[in-house]
N, C-alpha and C positions, 0 to 999 in steps of 0.2 A: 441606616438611611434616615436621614431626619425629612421631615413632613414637613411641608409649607402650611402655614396656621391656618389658610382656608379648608384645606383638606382635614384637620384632625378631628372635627366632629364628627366627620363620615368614617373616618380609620375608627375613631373609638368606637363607634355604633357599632361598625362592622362588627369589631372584636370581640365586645361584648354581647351582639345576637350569638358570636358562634361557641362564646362558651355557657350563653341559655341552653340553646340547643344542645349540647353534651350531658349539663344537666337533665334536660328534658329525656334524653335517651338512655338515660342510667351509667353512661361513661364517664360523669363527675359522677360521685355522692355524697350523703351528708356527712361532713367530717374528715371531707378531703383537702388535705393539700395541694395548695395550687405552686402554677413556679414563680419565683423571686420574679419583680419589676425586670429586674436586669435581663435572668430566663427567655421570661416573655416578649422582651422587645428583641433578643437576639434571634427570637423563635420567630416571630414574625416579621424582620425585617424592617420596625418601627422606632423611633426615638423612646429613652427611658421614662419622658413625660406625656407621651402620649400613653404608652403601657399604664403608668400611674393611674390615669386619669381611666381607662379600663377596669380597674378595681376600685379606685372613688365611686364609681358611677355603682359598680352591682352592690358594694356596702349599702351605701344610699338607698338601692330596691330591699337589702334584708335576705341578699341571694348568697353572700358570701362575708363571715366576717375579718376582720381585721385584728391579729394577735399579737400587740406588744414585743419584738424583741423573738419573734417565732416567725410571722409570716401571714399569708393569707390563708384561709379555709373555706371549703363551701360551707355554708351555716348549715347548723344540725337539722334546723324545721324548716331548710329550703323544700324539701320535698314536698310539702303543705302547697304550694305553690306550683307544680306540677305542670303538667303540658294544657290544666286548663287556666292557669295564671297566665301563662308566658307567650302560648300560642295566638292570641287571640283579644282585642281590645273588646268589653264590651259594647255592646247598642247603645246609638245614645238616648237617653233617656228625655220622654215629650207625652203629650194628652192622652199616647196608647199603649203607654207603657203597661201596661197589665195585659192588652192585646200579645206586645211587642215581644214578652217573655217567651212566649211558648215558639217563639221562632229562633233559630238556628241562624246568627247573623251571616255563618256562611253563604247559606242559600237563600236569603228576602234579594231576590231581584229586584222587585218594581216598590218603591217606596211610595207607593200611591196616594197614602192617607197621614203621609209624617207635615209635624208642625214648623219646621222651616227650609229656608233656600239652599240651595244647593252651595258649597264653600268657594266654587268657581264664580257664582254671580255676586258675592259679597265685595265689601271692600278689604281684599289683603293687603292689597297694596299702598293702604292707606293704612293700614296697620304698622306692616313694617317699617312706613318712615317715621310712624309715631315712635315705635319702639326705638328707634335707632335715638333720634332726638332728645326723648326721656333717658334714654343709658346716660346720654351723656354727666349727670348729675343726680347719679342712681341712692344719692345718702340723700339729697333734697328731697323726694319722695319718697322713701320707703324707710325714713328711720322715726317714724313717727306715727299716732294713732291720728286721725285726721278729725276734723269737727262731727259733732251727728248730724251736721245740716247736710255736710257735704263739702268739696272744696269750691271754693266761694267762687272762684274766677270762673269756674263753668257753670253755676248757677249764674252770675252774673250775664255769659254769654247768652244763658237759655232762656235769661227774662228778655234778653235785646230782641231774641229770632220769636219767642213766645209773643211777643207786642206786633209785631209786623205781621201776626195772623189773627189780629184781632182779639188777644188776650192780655188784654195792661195786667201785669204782676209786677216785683218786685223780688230780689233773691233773696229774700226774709222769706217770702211763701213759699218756695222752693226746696226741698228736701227729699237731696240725693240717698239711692236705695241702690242693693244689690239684686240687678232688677228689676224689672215690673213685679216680679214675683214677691215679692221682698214690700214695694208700696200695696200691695194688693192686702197682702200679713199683717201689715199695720193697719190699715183701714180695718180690717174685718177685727183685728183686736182691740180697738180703740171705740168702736162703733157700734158692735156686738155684743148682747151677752145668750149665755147658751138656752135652749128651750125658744127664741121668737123665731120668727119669720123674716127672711130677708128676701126681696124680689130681685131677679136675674132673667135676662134676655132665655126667649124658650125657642131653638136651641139657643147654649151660650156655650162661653170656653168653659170647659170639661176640668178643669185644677181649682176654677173660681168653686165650682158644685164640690169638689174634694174638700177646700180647705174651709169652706164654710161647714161642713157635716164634721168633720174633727173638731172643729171648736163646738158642734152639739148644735147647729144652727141651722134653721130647716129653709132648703131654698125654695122659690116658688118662682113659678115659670110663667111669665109674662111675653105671649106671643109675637113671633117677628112676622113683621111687615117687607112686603119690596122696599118701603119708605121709614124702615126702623122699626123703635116699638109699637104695636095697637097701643094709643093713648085711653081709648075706654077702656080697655081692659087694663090697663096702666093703675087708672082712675077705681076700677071697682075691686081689683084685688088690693090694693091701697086701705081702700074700705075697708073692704071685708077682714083682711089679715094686722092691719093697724102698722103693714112694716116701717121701718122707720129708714131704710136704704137701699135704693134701688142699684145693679152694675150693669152696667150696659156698653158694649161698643159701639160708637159711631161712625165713622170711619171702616171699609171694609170686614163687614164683622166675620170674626170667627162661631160659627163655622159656614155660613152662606154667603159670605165675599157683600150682603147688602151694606149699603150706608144711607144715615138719618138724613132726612130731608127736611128744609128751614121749618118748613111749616108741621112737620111732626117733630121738630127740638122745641120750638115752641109750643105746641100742646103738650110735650111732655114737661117742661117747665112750671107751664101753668098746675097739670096736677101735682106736682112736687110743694109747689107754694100752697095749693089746698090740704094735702094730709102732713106738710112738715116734713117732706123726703130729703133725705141726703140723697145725691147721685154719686154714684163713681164714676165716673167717663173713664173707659179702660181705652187709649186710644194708641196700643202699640205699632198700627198700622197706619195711623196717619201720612207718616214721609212716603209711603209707597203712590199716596192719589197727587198726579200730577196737576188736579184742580183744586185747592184748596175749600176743604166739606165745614159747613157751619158747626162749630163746636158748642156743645150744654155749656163749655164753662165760657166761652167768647159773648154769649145771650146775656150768661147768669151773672157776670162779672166774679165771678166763682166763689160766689154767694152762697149756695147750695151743693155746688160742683168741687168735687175732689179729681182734679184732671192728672191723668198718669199716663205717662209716654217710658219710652225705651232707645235704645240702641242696639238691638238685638237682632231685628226683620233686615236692618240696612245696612250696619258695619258688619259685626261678629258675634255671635252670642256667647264665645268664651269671652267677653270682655265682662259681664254681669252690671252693667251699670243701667241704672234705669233713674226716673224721679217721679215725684208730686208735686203740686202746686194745689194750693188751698187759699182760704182768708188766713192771717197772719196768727190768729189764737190758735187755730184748730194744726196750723204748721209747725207750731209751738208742741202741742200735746204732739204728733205724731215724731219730731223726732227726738223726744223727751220718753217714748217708748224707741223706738230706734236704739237711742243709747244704752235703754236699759235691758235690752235681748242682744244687743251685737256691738254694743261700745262708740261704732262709726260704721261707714265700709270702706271701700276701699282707696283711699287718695289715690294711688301708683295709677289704677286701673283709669282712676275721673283726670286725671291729669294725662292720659294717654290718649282717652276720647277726645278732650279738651285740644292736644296738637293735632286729632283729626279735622275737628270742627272747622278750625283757626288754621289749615296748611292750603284751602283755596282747589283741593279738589274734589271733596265732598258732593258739591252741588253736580259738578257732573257727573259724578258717579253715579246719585239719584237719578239723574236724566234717562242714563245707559240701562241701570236697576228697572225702569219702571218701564221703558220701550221694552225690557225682554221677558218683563211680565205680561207684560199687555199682548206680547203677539203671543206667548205664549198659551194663554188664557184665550186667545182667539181660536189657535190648531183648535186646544181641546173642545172648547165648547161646540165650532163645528161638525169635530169628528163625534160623539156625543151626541148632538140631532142628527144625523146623519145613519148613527147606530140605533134611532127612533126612542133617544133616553134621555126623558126631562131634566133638564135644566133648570136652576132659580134664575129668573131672567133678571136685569139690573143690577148687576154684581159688579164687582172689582177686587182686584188684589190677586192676591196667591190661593185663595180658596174657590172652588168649585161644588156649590150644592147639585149633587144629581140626585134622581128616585129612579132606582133598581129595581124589578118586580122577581119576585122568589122569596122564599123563608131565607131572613138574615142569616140564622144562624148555616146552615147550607151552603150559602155565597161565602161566608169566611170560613170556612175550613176547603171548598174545592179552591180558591184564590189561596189559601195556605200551602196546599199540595202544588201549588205552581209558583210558591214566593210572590206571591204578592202576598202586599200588608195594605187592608181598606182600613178606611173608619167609618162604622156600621153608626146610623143616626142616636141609638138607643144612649153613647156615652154623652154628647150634649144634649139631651134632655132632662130634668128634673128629675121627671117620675121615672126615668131610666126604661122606657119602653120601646118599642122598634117603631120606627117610623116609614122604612121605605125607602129614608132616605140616606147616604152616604158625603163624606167631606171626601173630596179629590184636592191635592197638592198638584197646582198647575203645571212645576217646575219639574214634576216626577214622574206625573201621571200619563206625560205625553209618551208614551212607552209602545211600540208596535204590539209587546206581547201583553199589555195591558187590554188594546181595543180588539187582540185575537180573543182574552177572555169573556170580554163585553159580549163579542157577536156570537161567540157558542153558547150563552146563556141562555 
């Protein structure tokens, strides 16, 4: 029986989970003979090419090899790979990941404390027409190493939308990364050397405190306001520590959902021009505020400002595309290390955002994205005073600061025994200490058995 071409992905999947599974149960083993294409497709009732394509696929995983003139075989060290390779994708990996280990992805019900949106509120849909569009002329993009800037026509687009929120650039400043994570690696290696002091929003994102203490660099924690950073304290740790680079988000920050306010991006400016700060404006949550929040780099003419965005919060974050924007020297050195840790990243992927940007539904998607955070963010915070459990008032975005009263350590292990996954305040702090306070995921947290856990505490 031949397959209609829509169907054969599904036929090949099928066939090949079920001869994982034989594997996994010990009814293949290693060093076994499988049956001829022919065999198997008259066994299962499939075309000879779709059977094929059933043994292309498990060579490719390393599950079964391919013999010259003999046949197929289950590979010798498939066993290596066993029911806990095959059963089970793991966790995906985010700020709690060291948390995230000690859980059983079986059983984490309530994803309370993870670092992004749900794959339902993203843009797929705007994925798949990109993809479909770039197939079309799949050797134009992918047979080649792409610039270390980036590909030019989407930096080109990002200086056009970057200008119309009050940041004149140019796509010279511009260089595309894999990630935000990626522009964040370059700043901190370009700007950094190991032993000084670097200041960081206190709490701040939990991977910026990771990747600065691997490169041997010590962060220091500069207090958050409802209204951004405390600029005194800005001002006197500046002083005191001589750092030479402050990172901060402006825009919904992680992990207390605040954002900077004009008049504290201007004090914070002003101290930057007195001790000679670089800033980093980490502003991967910018697209989420449906009122457009005064940026360090839009004041600074990003003079001082190394401004970095993403597409991670609002398309997909298996896309990894992310950028920087600088003055035109400083864009210079940073993809001039770019080139020299990773050669380029990825055109395929910048050229896929690039037909998201440019296909005219984008913007409402953000519309749709940010009404079902916002009511979202409303249930909880409600239900949350209502549970007599403070809240950081002034917030936005997909983060939730609450203060929990009990020994942290306590609250995540009985939330353990019931699958929930929190994030306890101790991992975005500097000094790594308990605070009280907890990060809640709007889109997660809104959970019946999360606020049963709330109210027995």
């Amino acid at each position: 029986m031949s397959a209609k071409p829509a169907d054969i992905p599904s036929r090949v999947e099928a066939l090949a989970t079920d001869l994982r599974g034989r594997m996994v149960a010990g009814k293949l083993s290693p060093g076994d003979r499988l049956p001829s294409v022919r065999t198997l497709a008259r066994s299962k009732s499939v075309s000879a090419f779709t059977a094929a394509r059933v043994y292309e696929l498990l060579v490719a995983e390393g599950l079964i090899e391919a013999r010259r003139g003999s046949g197929y075989y289950v590979a010798r060290d498939a066993d290596v790979f066993g029911a806990r390779g095959l059963a089970a994708s793991e966790p995906a990996v985010d700020s709690l990941w060291e948390l995230r280990r000690d859980y059983d992805s079986r059983v984490l019900r309530v994803d309370a404390g993870c670092g992004w949106l749900p794959p339902e509120w993203l843009f797929g849909e705007g994925v798949r027409a990109a993809l479909t569009q770039v197939a079309r002329r799949p050797a134009a993009y992918a047979s080649r190493y792409g610039s270390a800037y980036g590909l030019r026509a989407l930096r080109h687009h990002l200086a056009r939308q970057l200008t119309l929120r009050g940041m004149e650039c140019s796509e010279e400043q511009i260089v595309l990364t894999h990630g935000a994570s990626q522009a964040l690696e370059l700043t901190i290696g370009a700007l950094t050397r190991p032993g000084e002091p670097v200041l960081v929003d206190d709490p701040g994102y939990p991977y910026i405190l990771s990747m600065l203490r691997a490169r041997g660099v010590c962060p220091v924690g500069v207090p958050r306001t409802a209204g951004g950073p405390d600029p005194d304290a800005l001002d006197a740790m500046a002083a005191r520590t001589r750092a030479r680079l402050f990172f901060t988000n402006t825009t919904y920050q992680n992990p207390t959902g605040t954002s900077t306010s004009p008049q504290t991006a201007h004090a914070v400016l002003r101290v930057a021009e007195k001790h000679g700060l670089t800033l980093c404006e980490d502003e991967i949550f910018a697209e989420l505020s449906p009122d457009p929040v005064t940026s360090l780099a839009s004041l600074d003419r990003l003079e001082r400002v190394i401004y970095i965005g993403s597409f991670s919060k609002t398309i997909a974050p298996g896309l990894r595309v992310g950028y920087l924007v600088t003055r035109p020297e400083r864009a210079r050195q940073l993809a001039a290390l770019k080139n020299m840790t990773s050669l380029s990243s990825s055109e395929l992927m910048e050229h896929i955002v690039l037909a998201i940007l440019t296909a005219g539904r984008h913007r409402t998607h953000l519309e749709r994205l940010r009404r079902r955070i916002a009511e979202a963010r409303a249930r909880l915070t409600r239900r949350f005073r209502e549970a007599g459990i403070e809240v950081t008032p002034h917030g936005g975005g997909m983060f939730l600061w609450a203060k929990l009263g009990g020994d942290p350590a306590t609250l995540l292990q009985r939330a353990k025994a019931l699958g929930i996954l929190l994030a306890p305040g101790e991992i975005f702090h500097p000094d790594g200490q308990p605070s009280g306070h907890w990060r809640f995921n709007v889109a997660y947290a809104d959970d019946e058995r999360l606020y049963a856990f709330l109210r027995d505490l």
